[in-house]
DOPA-11446 format. One record per residue (C-alpha): x, y, z. Coordinates in steps of 0.25 Angstrom, whole numbers, plus 5000, padded with zeros to 4 digits. Example, Ala and Ser with C-alpha at 12.3 -4.5 7.8 and 13.67 -1.06 7.14 Angstrom:
<sites>
504949825031
505549965029
</sites>
This chain:
<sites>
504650475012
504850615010
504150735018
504050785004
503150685000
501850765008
501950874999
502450854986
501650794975
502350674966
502950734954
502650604947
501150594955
499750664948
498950754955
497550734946
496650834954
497050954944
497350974931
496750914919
495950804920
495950734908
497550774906
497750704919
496850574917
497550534902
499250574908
498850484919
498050384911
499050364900
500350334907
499350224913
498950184901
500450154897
500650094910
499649984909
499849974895
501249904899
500749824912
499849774900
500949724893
501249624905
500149534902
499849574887
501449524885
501249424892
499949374883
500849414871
502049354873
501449224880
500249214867
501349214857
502349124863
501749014871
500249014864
498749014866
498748934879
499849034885
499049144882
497649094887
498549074900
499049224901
497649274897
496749174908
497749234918
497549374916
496049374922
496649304936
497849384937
496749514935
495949424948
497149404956
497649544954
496349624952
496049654967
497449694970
497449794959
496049864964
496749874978
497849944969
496950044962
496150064977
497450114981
497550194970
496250264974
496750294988
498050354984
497350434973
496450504982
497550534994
498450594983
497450664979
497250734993
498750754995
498650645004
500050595006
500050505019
498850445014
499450394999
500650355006
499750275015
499050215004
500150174996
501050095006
499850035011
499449994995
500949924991
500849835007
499449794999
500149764987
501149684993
500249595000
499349584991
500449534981
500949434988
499349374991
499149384975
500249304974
499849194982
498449184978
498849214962
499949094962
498949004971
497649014965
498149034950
497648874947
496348874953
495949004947
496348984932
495548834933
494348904939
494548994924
494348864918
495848894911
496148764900
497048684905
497748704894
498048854898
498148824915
499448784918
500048904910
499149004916
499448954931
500948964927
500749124922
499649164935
500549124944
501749174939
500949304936
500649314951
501849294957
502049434954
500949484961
501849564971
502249664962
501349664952
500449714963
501349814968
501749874956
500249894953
499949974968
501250044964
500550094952
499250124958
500050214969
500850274957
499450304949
498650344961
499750464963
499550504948
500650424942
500550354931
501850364923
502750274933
501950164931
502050174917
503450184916
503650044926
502749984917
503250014904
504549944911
503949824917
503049794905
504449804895
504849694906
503549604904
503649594889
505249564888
505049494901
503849404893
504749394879
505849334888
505149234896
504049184886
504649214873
506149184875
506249104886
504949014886
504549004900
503049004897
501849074903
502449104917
503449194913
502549274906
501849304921
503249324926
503549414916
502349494919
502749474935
504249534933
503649654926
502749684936
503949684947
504749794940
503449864940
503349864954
504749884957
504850014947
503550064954
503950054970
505250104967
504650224961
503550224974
504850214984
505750334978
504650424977
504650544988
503050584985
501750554990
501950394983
503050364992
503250194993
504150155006
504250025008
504250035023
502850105023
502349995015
501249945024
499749935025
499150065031
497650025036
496750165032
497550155018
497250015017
495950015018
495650135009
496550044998
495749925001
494450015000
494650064987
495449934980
494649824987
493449864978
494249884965
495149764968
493749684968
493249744957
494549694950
494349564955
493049544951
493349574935
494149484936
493549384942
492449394930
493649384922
494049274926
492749224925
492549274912
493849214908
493349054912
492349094901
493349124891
494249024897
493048914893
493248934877
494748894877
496148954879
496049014864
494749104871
495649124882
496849174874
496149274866
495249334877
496749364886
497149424873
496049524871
496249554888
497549584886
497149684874
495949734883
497149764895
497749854883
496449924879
495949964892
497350024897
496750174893
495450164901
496250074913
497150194915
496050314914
495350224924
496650234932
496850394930
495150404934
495550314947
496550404950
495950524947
494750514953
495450464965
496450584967
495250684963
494250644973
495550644982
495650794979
494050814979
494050854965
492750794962
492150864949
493550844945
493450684947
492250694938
492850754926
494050664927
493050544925
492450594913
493750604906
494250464911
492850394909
492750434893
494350414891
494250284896
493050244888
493450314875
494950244875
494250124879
493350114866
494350164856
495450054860
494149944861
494049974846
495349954843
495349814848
494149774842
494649814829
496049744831
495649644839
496249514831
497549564830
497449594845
497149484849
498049414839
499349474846
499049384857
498849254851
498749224835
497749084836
496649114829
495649074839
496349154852
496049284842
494449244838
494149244853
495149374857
494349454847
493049414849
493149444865
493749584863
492949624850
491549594859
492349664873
493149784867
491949874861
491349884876
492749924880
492150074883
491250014895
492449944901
493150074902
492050154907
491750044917
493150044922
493450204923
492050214928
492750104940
493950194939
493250324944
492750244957
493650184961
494450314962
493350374969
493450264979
492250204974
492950054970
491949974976
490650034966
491749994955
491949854961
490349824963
490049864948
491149774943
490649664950
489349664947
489549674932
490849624929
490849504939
489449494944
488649514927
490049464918
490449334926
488849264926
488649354911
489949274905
489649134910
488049144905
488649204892
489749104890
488648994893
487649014885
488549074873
489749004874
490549074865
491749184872
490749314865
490149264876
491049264888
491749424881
490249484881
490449494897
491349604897
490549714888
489349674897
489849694909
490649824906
489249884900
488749854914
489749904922
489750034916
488450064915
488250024932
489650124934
488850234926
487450224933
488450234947
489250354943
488150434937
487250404950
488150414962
489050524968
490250424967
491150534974
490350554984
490650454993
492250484990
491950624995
491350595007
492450505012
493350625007
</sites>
């Protein structure tokens, strides 16, 4: 690597510990936005294509995977964003040893990681869908597509530590740019194998996994060529012990956190799973919507990560402060409008996905009793957002297993029981998210979340 790379700051990298606050937060945010906007497009294509060529069943397969593959791939994914913290903070402090460090020792994760996912995703992809309680009807078709899905595990997790390096240094238009390239490849890719050739359910997963290679190859080459402080050699790809554990300390919290949404989701999906395949299919309809809506207040989440991490890096604390306050009511702002626009078009939403009469009835009636909570959701995931980049993951991961693990999983069943209709089982989520963010406000108001940052500093 080049001597150069000690002294020089990356052209394409973002410095946000000057300038304009809010300026900085939306340029970063919106090619963000765009970005996932097209990772969307994997699964939503997929749920599209496979809903209006194969049927109801094929879709209730693609949807009652979508919560497993979020459990399988959740924990790796807050190990990413942990990461992400760590690299954040010692850009921020013009620490080039240490980002180098810390990314090397970040990609040897992801690739053994990858390759553990892919044996325990392909392995375990039976048991877990019968534990679901999936009909028998739809089992054989989602086994086919879970496994499929994760034997691209490799470089789906790759490409996502890529883009966690990438967004940590402040860049968020060349992940935009390789997925705008891999998604086109997912949909023609999809068209293809479902609609022209017929291959079924499967090849929609393999669809999705060959998009995701592309990704991660545009990505390290881009990593590889550079002569700044985000350098990849291959030969420096190795574990380095002080990195690891400061990744591990900061991801392990949010990777649980990740898993234990998931695990209520999947718990919460046998509830839906109980009232038929029809339930199933409109509820995975309304999930990919909802992956849609909330792509604004996931990427401001992603620009406060990374702004409070590169901030408290440069001690610029009342700085911090401000930049929450514009990220916290963005988030929550963009959150409501878009939630009213899907309660108003909620039929023909849910009707792109599947036109049986009975697969829209239950899609509606789930997001029309979710979507006008959808403010607590966002201020309950930025308010997440802020600590974690203040290295404070673990608070984060307690509150979200207490009330969106510990109160929704018992909350659904009771609910389900004793009123057996899905109103039942879709009334968890707005409960829980009020829960979660009134506990997040009591702790920010009443404790010096900084404060053990700076002492460590």
């Amino acid at each position: 690597m080049p001597a150069s790379v000690k002294s020089v700051k990356p052209a394409r990298c973002t410095l946000m510990t000057e300038g304009p606050i809010a300026r900085q937060l939306f340029s970063f945010a919106l090619p963000l936005m765009l970005g996932m906007l097209f990772q969307q497009l994997y699964n939503t294509a997929d749920s599209l294509i496979v809903g209006n060529f194969l049927g109801s069943d094929a879709l209730a397969a693609v949807s009652s995977s979508s919560n497993l593959i979020q459990l399988m791939l959740g924990f790796f994914m807050g190990l990413s964003s942990g990461a992400g913290v760590v690299i954040s903070r010692y850009f921020g402090a013009r620490d080039t040893g240490r980002v180098q460090k810390a990314i090397h020792t970040l990609l040897a994760l992801g690739l053994v990681s990858g390759v553990l996912l892919t044996v325990v995703g392909v392995t375990v992809t039976p048991i877990l869908l019968r534990m679901m309680g999936t009909p028998e009807t739809v089992l054989p078709q989602s086994i086919a597509y879970f496994r499929v899905y994760f034997l691209g595990s490799i470089p789906s997790l790759l490409y996502n530590m890529c883009r966690g390096i990438l967004q940590a240094m402040g860049d968020s238009r060349h992940p935009l740019q390789f997925l705008i390239i891999s998604s086109v490849t997912n949909v023609v890719l999809d068209l293809l194998f479902v609609g022209v050739l017929h291959w079924g359910v499967a090849s929609a997963a393999a669809a999705t996994a060959i998009s995701q290679l592309v990704s991660t190859v545009l990505c390290m080459a881009l990593l590889m060529r550079s002569e700044r402080e985000d350098h990849v050699s291959l030969r420096q790809i190795r574990f380095d012990l002080p990195s690891l554990r400061e990744i591990l300390q900061n991801g392990v919290p949010a990777g649980l956190a990740n898993c234990i949404i998931a695990v209520a989701n999947v718990v919460v999906q046998s509830n839906i799973n109980a009232f038929g395949a029809a339930a199933m299919a409109g509820c995975g309809a309304h999930s990919r919507i909802e992956g849609f809506a909330f792509l604004p207040v996931t990427c401001f989440n992603m620009a406060i990560t990374t702004f409070v991490g590169q901030n408290l890096g440069a001690e610029r604390y009342d700085r911090v402060k401000k930049g929450v306050r514009i990220g916290l009511t963005c988030a929550v702002v963009i959150a409501e409008s878009i939630a009213l626009l899907i309660y108003i078009f909620s039929p023909q939403l849910i009707g792109l996905f599947d036109q049986n009469p009975e697969v829209i009835a239950y899609g509606v009636m789930h997001q029309r009793t979710t979507t006008p909570f959808f403010f607590l959701l966002a201020y309950t995931h930025a308010m997440a957002a802020i600590l974690r980049g203040a290295g404070k993951s673990t608070v984060s991961t307690l509150v979200m297993a207490v009330c969106w693990c510990v109160i929704r999983v018992p909350y659904v069943t009771i609910m389900a029981h004793i009123f057996p209709v899905l109103r039942s089982v879709s009334s968890g989520y707005p409960v829980t998210w009020a829960l979660s963010s009134i506990v997040f406000t009591v702790y920010y108001f009443k404790v010096d979340w900084m404060h053990g940052y700076k002492a460590r500093t």
